[in-house]
N, C-alpha and C positions, 0 to 999 in steps of 0.2 A: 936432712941434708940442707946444707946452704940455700940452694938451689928452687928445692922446697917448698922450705919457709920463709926464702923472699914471694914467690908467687903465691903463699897461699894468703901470706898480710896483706898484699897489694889487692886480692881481690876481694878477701873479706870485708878490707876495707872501703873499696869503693860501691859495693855493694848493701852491704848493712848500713851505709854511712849517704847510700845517695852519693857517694863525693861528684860536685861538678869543679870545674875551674875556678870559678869566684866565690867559692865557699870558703870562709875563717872557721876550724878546726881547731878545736880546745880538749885536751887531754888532759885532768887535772893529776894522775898517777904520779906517782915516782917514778922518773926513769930508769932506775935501777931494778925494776919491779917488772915480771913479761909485762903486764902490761904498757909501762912506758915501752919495753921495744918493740912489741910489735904495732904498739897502736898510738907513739909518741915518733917513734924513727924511722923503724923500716917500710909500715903499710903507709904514713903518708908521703915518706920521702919517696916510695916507688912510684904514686902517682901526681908527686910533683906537687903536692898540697900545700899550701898555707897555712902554718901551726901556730899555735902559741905557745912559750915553754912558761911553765909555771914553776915558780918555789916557793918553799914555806908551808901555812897551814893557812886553812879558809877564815880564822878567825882575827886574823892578825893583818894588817892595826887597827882592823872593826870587821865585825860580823857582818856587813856586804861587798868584803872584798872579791867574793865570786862576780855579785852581781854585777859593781863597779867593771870589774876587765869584760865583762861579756859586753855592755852598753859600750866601755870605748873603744873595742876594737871591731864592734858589730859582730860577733861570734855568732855563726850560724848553726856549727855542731856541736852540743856540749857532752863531753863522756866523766861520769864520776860513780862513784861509788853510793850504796845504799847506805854506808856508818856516816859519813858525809853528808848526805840528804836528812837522815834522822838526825843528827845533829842541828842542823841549819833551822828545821823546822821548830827545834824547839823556841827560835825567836821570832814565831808569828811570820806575817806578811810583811807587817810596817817595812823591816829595812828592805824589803824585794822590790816594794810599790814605788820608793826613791829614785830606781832606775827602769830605764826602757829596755825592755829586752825582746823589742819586736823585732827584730835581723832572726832571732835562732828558729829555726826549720826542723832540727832535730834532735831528741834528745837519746841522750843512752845510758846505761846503768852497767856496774861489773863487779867482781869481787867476791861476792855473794849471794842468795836468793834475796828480794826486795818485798816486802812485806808489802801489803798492797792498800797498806795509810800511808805508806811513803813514798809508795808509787803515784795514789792520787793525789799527793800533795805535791808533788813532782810537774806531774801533767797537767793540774790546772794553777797551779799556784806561780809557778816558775814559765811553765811550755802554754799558759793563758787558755788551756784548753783545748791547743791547734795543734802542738808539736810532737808526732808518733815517740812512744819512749821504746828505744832497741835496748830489752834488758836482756843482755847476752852471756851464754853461761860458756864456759871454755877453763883452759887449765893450762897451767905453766907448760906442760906435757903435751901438749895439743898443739901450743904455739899461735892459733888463733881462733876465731868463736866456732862452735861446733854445736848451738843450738841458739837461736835467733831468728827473732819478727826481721821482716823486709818493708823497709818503709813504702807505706802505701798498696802496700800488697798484701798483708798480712794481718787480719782483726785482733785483735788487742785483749786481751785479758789481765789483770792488775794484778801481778806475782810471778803471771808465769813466761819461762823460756820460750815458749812457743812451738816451734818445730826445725827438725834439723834444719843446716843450710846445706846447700848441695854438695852431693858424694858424699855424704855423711850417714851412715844404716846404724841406729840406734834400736836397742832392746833395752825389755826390762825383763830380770829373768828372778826366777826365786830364790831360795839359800843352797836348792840344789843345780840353779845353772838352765833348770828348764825355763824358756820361754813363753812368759803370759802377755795373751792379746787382750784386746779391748781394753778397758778398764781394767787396770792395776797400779798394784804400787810394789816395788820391789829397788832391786839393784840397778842403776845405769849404767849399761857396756855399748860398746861400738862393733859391730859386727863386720868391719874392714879399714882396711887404713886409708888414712887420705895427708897430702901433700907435705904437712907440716908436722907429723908425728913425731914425738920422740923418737931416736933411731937404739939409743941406749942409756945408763948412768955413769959419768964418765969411771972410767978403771973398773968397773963393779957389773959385767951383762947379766951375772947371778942374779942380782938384786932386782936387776930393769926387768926379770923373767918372774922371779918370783912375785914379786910386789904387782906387776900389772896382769899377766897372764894366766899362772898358777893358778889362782882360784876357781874358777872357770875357763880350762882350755883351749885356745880359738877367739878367744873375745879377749877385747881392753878392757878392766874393769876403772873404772873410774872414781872408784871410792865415795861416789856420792848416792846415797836415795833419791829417788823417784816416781813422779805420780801420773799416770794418764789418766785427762779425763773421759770425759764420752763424746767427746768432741776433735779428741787425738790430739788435743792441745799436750805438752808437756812441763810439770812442774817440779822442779828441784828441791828437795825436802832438806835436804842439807847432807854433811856428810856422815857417812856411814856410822864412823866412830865419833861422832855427836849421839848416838842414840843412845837413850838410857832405859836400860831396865829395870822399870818400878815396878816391884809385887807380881815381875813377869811380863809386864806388857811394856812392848817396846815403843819410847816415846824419841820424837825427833825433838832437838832441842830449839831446832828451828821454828818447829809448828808453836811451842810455847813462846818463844819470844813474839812471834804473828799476832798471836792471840793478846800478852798483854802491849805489846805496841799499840794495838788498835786499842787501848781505854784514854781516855782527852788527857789525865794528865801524867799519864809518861811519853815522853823526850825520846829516850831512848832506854834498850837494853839488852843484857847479854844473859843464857843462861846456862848451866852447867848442871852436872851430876855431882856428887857426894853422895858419903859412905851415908848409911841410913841401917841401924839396928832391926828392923823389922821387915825394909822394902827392899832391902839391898843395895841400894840406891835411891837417895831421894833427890830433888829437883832445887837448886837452888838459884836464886833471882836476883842479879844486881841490875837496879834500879836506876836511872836517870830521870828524877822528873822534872817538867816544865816549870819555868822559873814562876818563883812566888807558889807553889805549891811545896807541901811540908809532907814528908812518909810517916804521918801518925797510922796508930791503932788503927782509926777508922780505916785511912784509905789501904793498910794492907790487905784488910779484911775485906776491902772493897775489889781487890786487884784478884784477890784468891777468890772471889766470888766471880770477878770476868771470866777468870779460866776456865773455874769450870763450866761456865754458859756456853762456851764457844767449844771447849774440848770434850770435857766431861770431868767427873769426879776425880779419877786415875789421875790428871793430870796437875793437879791443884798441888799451887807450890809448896814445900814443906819451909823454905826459908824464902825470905825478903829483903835484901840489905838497899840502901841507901847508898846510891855510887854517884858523889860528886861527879866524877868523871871514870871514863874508864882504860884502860893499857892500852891504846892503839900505838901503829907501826905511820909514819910520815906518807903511806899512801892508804892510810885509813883503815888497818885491819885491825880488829879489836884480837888481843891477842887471847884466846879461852885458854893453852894451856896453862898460860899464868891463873887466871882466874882458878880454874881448877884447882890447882895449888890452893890457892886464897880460901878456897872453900873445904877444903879438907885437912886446911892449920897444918899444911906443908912448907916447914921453914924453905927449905931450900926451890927458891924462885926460878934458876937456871938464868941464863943472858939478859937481860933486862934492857943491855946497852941500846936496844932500836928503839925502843919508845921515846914517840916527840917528848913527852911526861914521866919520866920515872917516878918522882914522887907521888902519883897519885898510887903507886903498889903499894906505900908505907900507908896510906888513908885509908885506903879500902882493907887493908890488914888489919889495923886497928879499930875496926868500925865490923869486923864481921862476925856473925851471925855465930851462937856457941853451937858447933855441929857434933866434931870428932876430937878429942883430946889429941 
């Protein structure tokens, strides 16, 4: 309801966000995108906040135009995304160090889980070490965050969502729906509603019942994986149907891109499933690495040796492509159905028109990896 999801923005946001009165609040999202409305228009407009509207992309007409607006308008609260941060990082400190970014008090992260070399590079690189990062997990469908640190209240972990925020009763349950305590990883659902729910899909209640309820009767299911640790902290594995089944064992595509993020010279990356004659699926890797490094032999060989250090054998990618860049959306989504496409030498790409880059589908098509005829 309207109603609703004006008060559930206005508190999320004052709340996740610390907002005081004299705080400059920067939202880098599309406003077209929930997260421009609820965390560009409606949560700060209800409490009267100080915004900044932004257009365009981070990299234009130089790689510290983030840092540039935050120094001149003394930005206290910065919220962006994880494709975003990985991207930025690939150029070093140098253009960060150019500007002062001692006003920001708060950082935040959204979009997606955040890998936790982008997180510390987040935290001390950009937040100097001092500024809490609220990496907040939520969904178009929620309306606003539904699991998130509280600044200053909340200890920190680099990856994870944390813990609900209030009126929020989160499980994790298994492929049958039962409920696992303690330590586990399974399915994330919500075990009651709260202010800003979905109410339906418009013309279509069939779909808003089956797609979120049906699976599991009595619970929202959320489409995403998830991990408790032993600490009850809660960590987002990615979504559901990212997981790929290799030789049977179910891998998140998330945890593999974690894994080779964390090696010094990839940038960024995205990773996917393809058809595989033997595995049924294999694991495929588009690559962004940091400038002045090259995807020879060696270093593939070196990148398939990270993963398995850090996952195991099972995980170890079957292909490796070199991705200049990759399909992202104007508030930063890198788009994986295309990729998918890309990787199983599927002519037909479907919509293309949202990406800042089109041409980079024709690059990365031309350059991939021989998988599937």
């Amino acid at each position: 309801t309207v109603g609703g999801y004006m008060i559930y923005t206005a508190i999320t946001f004052r709340y996740v966000f610390d907002y005081h009165p004299a705080d400059v609040y920067w939202c880098t999202a599309d406003i077209g995108w929930i997260t421009g409305h609820s965390y560009i228009t409606y949560g700060p407009l209800a409490n009267g906040a100080t915004s900044i509207l932004f257009e365009g992309v981070p990299l234009y007409p130089h790689v510290a135009r983030l840092w540039e607006i935050i120094e001149k308008y003394k930005v206290t609260t910065f919220y962006t995304a994880p494709t975003a941060i990985r991207m930025l990082m690939k150029f070093g400190e140098e253009p960060v160090k150019k500007y002062n970014l001692e006003s920001l008090k708060i950082l935040g992260s959204v979009g997606e889980p955040i890998n936790p070399e982008a997180w510390l590079w987040f935290y001390n690189v950009i937040g100097s070490g001092r500024c809490p990062i609220m990496d907040t997990f939520w969904q178009t469908e929620t309306g606003g965050h539904v699991m998130t640190p509280l600044p200053a209240a909340t200890p920190l972990k680099p990856g994870s969502a944390t813990f609900p925020f209030f009126g929020i009763l989160p499980a994790i349950v298994n492929e049958h729906g039962e409920e696992l305590e303690g330590e586990a990883e399974g399915y994330l659902v919500f075990q009651q509603p709260w202010p800003s729910i979905m109410r339906t899909v418009y013309g279509d209640s069939e779909r808003y019942e089956s797609v979120y309820f049906k699976k599991f009767p009595g619970l929202y299911v959320t489409g995403d994986g998830c991990r408790r640790d032993r600490d009850g902290y809660y960590w987002i594995t990615g979504r559901i149907d990212d997981m790929m089944n290799v030789s049977g064992h179910l891998l998140s595509t998330a945890e593999v891109e974690s894994a080779l993020a964390g090696h010094e010279a990839v940038a960024e990356v995205a990773v996917v499933s393809c058809s595989h004659p033997v595995k049924g699926e294999g694991i495929y890797c588009f690559v962004t690495l940091k400038d002045g490094r090259d995807l020879t032999q060696s270093v593939t060989e070196e990148l398939k040796r990270h993963v398995r250090q850090k996952i195991g054998p099972i995980a170890t990618p079957d292909f490796i492509q070199n991705a200049p860049g990759l399909p992202k959306t104007r508030s930063g989504k890198i788009m994986r159905r295309i990729l998918r496409r890309i990787a199983c030498n599927e002519k037909d790409l479907g919509d293309i028109s949202t990406l800042v880059d089109p041409g980079v589908v024709e690059i990365l098509y031309s350059q991939r990896c021989q998988v599937a005829a």
